[in-house]
Each structure stands twice: as C-alpha cells, then as structure tokens.
C-alpha positions in Angstrom: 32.0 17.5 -2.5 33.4 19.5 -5.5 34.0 18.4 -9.0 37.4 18.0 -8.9 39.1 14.4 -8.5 41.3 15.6 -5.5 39.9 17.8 -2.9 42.5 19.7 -0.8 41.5 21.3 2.6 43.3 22.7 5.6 42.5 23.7 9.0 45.0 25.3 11.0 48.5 23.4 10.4 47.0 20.3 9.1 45.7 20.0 5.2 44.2 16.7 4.1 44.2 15.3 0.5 41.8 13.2 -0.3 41.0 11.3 -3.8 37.3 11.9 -4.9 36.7 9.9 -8.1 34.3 7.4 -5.4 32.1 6.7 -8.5 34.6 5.0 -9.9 36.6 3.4 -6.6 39.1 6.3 -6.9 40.7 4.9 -10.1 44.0 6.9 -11.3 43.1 8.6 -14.3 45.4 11.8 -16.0 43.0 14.5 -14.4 43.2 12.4 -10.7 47.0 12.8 -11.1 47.0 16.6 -12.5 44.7 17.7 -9.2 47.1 15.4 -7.0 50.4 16.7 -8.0 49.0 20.4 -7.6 47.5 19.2 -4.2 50.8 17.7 -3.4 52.5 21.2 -4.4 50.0 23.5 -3.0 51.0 21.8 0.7 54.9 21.4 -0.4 55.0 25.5 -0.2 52.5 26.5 2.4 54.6 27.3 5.2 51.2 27.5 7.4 50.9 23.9 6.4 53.3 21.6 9.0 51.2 17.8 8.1 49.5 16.4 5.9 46.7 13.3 6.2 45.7 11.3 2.3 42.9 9.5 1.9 39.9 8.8 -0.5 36.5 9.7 -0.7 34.2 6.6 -0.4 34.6 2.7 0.0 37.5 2.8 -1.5 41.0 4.2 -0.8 42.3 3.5 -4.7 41.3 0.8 -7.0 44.7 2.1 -9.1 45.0 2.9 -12.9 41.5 3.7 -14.5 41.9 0.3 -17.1 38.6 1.8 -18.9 40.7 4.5 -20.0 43.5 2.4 -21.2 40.9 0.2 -23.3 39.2 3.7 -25.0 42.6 4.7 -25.9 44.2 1.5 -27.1 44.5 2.4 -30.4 47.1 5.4 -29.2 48.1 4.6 -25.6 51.6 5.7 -25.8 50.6 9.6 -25.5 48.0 9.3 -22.4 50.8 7.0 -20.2 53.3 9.4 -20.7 50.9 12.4 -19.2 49.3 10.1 -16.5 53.1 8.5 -15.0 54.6 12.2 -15.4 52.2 13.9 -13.3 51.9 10.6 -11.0 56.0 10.4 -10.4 56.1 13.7 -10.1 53.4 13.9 -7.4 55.4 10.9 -5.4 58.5 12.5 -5.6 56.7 15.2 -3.6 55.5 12.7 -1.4 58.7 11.8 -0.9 60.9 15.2 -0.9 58.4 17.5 1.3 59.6 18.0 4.7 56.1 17.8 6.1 55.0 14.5 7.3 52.3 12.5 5.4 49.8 10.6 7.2 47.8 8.2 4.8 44.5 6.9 5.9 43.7 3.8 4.0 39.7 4.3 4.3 39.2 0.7 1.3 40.9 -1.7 -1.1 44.1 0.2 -2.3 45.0 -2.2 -5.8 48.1 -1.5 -8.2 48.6 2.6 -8.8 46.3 3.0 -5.3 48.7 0.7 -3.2 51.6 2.5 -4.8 49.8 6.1 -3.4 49.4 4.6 -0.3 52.9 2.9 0.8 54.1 6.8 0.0 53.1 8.0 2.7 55.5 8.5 5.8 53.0 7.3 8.4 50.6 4.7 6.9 47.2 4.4 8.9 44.5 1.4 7.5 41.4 1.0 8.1 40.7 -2.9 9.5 38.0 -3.3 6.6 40.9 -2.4 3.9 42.4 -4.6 1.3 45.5 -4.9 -0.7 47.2 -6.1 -4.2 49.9 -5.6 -6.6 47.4 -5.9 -9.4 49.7 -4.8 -12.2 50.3 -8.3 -13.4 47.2 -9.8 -13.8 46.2 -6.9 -15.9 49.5 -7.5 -18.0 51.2 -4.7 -16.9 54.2 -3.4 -14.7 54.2 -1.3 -11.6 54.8 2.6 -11.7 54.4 4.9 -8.7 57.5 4.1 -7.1 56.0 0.8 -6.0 59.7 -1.6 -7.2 61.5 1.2 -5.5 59.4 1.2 -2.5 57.9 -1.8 -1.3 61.3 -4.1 -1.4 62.6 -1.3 0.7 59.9 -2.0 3.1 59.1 -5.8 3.0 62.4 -7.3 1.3 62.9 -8.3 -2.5 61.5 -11.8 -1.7 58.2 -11.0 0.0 57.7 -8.0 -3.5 58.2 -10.4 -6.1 56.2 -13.0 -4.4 53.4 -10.5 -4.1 53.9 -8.8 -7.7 53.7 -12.1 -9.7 51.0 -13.8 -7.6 48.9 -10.5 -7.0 46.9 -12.1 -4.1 44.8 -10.2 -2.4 45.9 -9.4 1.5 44.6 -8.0 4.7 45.9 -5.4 6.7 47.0 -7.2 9.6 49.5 -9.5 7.2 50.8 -6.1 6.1 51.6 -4.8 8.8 53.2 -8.2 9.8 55.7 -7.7 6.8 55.8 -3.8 7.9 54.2 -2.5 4.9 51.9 -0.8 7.1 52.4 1.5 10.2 49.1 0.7 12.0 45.6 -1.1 11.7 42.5 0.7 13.3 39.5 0.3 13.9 37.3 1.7 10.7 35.0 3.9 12.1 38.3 5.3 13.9 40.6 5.7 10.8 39.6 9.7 10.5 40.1 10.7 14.1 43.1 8.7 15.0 45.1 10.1 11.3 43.9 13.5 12.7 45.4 13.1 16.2 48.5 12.0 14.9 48.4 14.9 12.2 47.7 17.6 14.7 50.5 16.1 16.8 53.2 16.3 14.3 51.9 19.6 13.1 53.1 20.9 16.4 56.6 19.2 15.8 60.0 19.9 14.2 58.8 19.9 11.0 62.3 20.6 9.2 63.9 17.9 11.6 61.4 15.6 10.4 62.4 16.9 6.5 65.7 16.1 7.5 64.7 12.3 8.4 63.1 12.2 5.3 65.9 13.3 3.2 69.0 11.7 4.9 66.5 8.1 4.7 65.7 8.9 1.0 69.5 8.8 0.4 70.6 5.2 2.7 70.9 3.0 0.2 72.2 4.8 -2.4 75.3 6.9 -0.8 78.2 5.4 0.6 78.9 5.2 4.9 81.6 8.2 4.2 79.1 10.6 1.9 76.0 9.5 4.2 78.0 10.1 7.7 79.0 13.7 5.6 75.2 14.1 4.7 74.4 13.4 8.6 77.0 15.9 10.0 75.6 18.6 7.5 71.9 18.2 8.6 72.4 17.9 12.6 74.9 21.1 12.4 71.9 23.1 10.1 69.5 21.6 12.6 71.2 22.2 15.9 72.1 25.9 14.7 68.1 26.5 14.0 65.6 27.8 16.3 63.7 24.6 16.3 67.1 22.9 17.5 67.9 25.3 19.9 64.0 25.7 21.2 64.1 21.6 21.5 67.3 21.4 23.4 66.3 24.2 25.8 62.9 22.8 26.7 64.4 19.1 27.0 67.2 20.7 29.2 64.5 22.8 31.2 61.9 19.5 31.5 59.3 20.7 28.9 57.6 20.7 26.4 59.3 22.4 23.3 57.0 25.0 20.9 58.8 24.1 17.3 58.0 27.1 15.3 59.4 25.3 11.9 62.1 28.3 11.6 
C-alpha cells in the first residue's frame, strides 16, 4: 500500500478510508491526522462520492495516540498536541457534519484516540475478534476526539465514566449491548458486509440522510421550539428537492426510488 498513513480510495459512489500506520497498530500520530482530515475533506466535497466505509490496515483498527511520540517530545509537548488535536477535531467534526453516511469497519482493538475514530462513525460495523478501551486514563491522560461528547450520548453518563476511570478492556458483543456499536460480524465478513451496506446507502437520499445527521447533531442542545423550527425547515428543503419528490413518487407508484442526491 502507499506511504501515506491514510489511504483514500473510491470506486463508483463509495470511497473507503482506511488507517495504514499497521506497523505500529495504527497509532494516531500528527501526520495520521494531517492525511485523515484531508481524506475526510477530499470525500466531504466529492459530489460523485454518496458513502463512505473507515477502517485500518492490519490487526488492528487503532491502538489510539502514538505514546512514543509523546515520550520523544516531553521536554516540549505543548506544540505537537496542539497540531495533533487540531487536525484530529477537525477531521471529527467532518465526520460528523458531512451529509454522506460513514460506515466504520472495526477490523482490531480500537484503544483511547482509535475508539474515539471509531464511535464517529454513523453506522458502526466490528469485527467479532475486536476489542475495546478508554485507555486515556491509565496513561494519565484525558480523552479528545469527541469521545466525552460522544459516548455518554450513546451509552449514558454512568456506563462512560465507569468505563473511562476503570479502562477495562471489552468485547464487542457487550458493546453493542450498551449500543456503542451498530453490529458484530463475523471477521472474515467485516469487508463485504461494510461494502453492502455502503453500496446500498450510496444509492440513497444522501442529503436526507445529511439532514438526519444535522437535525440529531443539534437534539440536545436546541430547545423543542428552535429544534421543531429546525425540523420544519429541513422536511420543507427536502420535500421541495428532487430526491423528495423522486422518493414520494416511486413510494406512491410501488417502487423503488433512483435518489440522484440533487
């Protein structure tokens, strides 16, 4: 694979991101988050592109923050964490703002930073033979990637800070008990079942499922009166489009809509 610690590659609608640092377990170091936020941007204005799958390259899905690097650069840390968290938060906010769907794979572990990546995701596929932790903690350090905004929004305050401060390692099945996770497969089925479900939303609304992301990014931050506002705006913008009006035609007509991501 080439040189670069993300590889970004796309094939007809659907481009896949995929962390390729294997050598060292796909640790987050400041050139990883450079190629991932341009990987991340590259796919955010791509109007070809309508999905997206992450994953990593090797055993591993993403061991988190490259501690090696830290230790070399005790002595003047300050500088190198400010680069590394800019392009990392800026990459998640991505994540989180495009209107195309992300699909992550969780091929390995995914610790600290690399469970962070992976809970971005809007569809989050793992691999039976993955495992989890906080990780921060034990290393004397706090989360960054979104992870306290996240993860209590998926699993509830209590469950977070139990898993934060005890950084036990889990399994995939308890996470997606708790709901962390979407789905648990089957390893040697991880890449084709995160490519069927790319290729199928690739074929979908894609700005309809933007709007879904945007209107949930907002929930628990806007009032019932500025959200119910927020909803009316989207579903008029929506049901005026040609996606809306292709969708409500075919369901009308008993078939299958072709969404066109107008």
């Amino acid at each position: 694979m080439s040189d670069k610690k993300v590889i970004l590659t796309k094939e007809d609608k659907v481009a896949t991101v995929t962390l390729n640092r294997p050598e060292s377990n796909n640790a987050i170091d400041l050139n990883l988050v450079k190629d991932l936020y341009d990987a991340f941007k590259d796919c955010h204005h791509d109007s070809s592109i309508r999905s997206v799958i992450f994953t990593g390259n090797g055993s591993m899905f993403s061991a988190g923050g490259d501690l090696s690097l830290f230790n070399k650069n005790a002595d003047n840390l300050g500088p190198l964490v400010t680069d590394m968290t800019a392009y990392f938060h800026q990459a998640i906010t991505l994540m989180q703002r495009m209107e195309k769907p992300i699909i992550t794979a969780i091929n390995g572990t995914a610790a600290g930073g690399g469970l962070s990546l992976a809970i971005s995701g809007d569809i989050v596929i793992s691999s039976d033979q993955a495992k989890f932790s906080c990780a921060y903690t034990a290393a004397g350090l706090s989360p960054d990637g979104s992870m306290t905004y996240v993860l209590p929004r998926l699993i509830g305050m209590k469950k977070t800070k139990e898993l934060m401060i005890t950084n036990r390692r889990f399994l995939p099945d308890e996470a997606l008990k708790m709901g962390m996770i979407d789905e648990v497969v089957k390893h040697d089925q991880l890449e084709k079942i995160a490519l069927d479900m790319a290729n199928t939303l690739a074929n979908g609304a894609t700005k309809a499922y933007g709007a879904v992301k945007s209107l949930l990014a907002e929930t628990f931050s806007s009032s019932l009166e500025s959200h119910l506002e927020q909803e009316a705006r989207f579903l008029n913008i929506r049901a005026q489009s040609k996606d809306g009006k292709e969708g409500v035609k075919a369901f009308i007509e008993k078939r299958k809509p072709n969404f066109v991501a107008d």
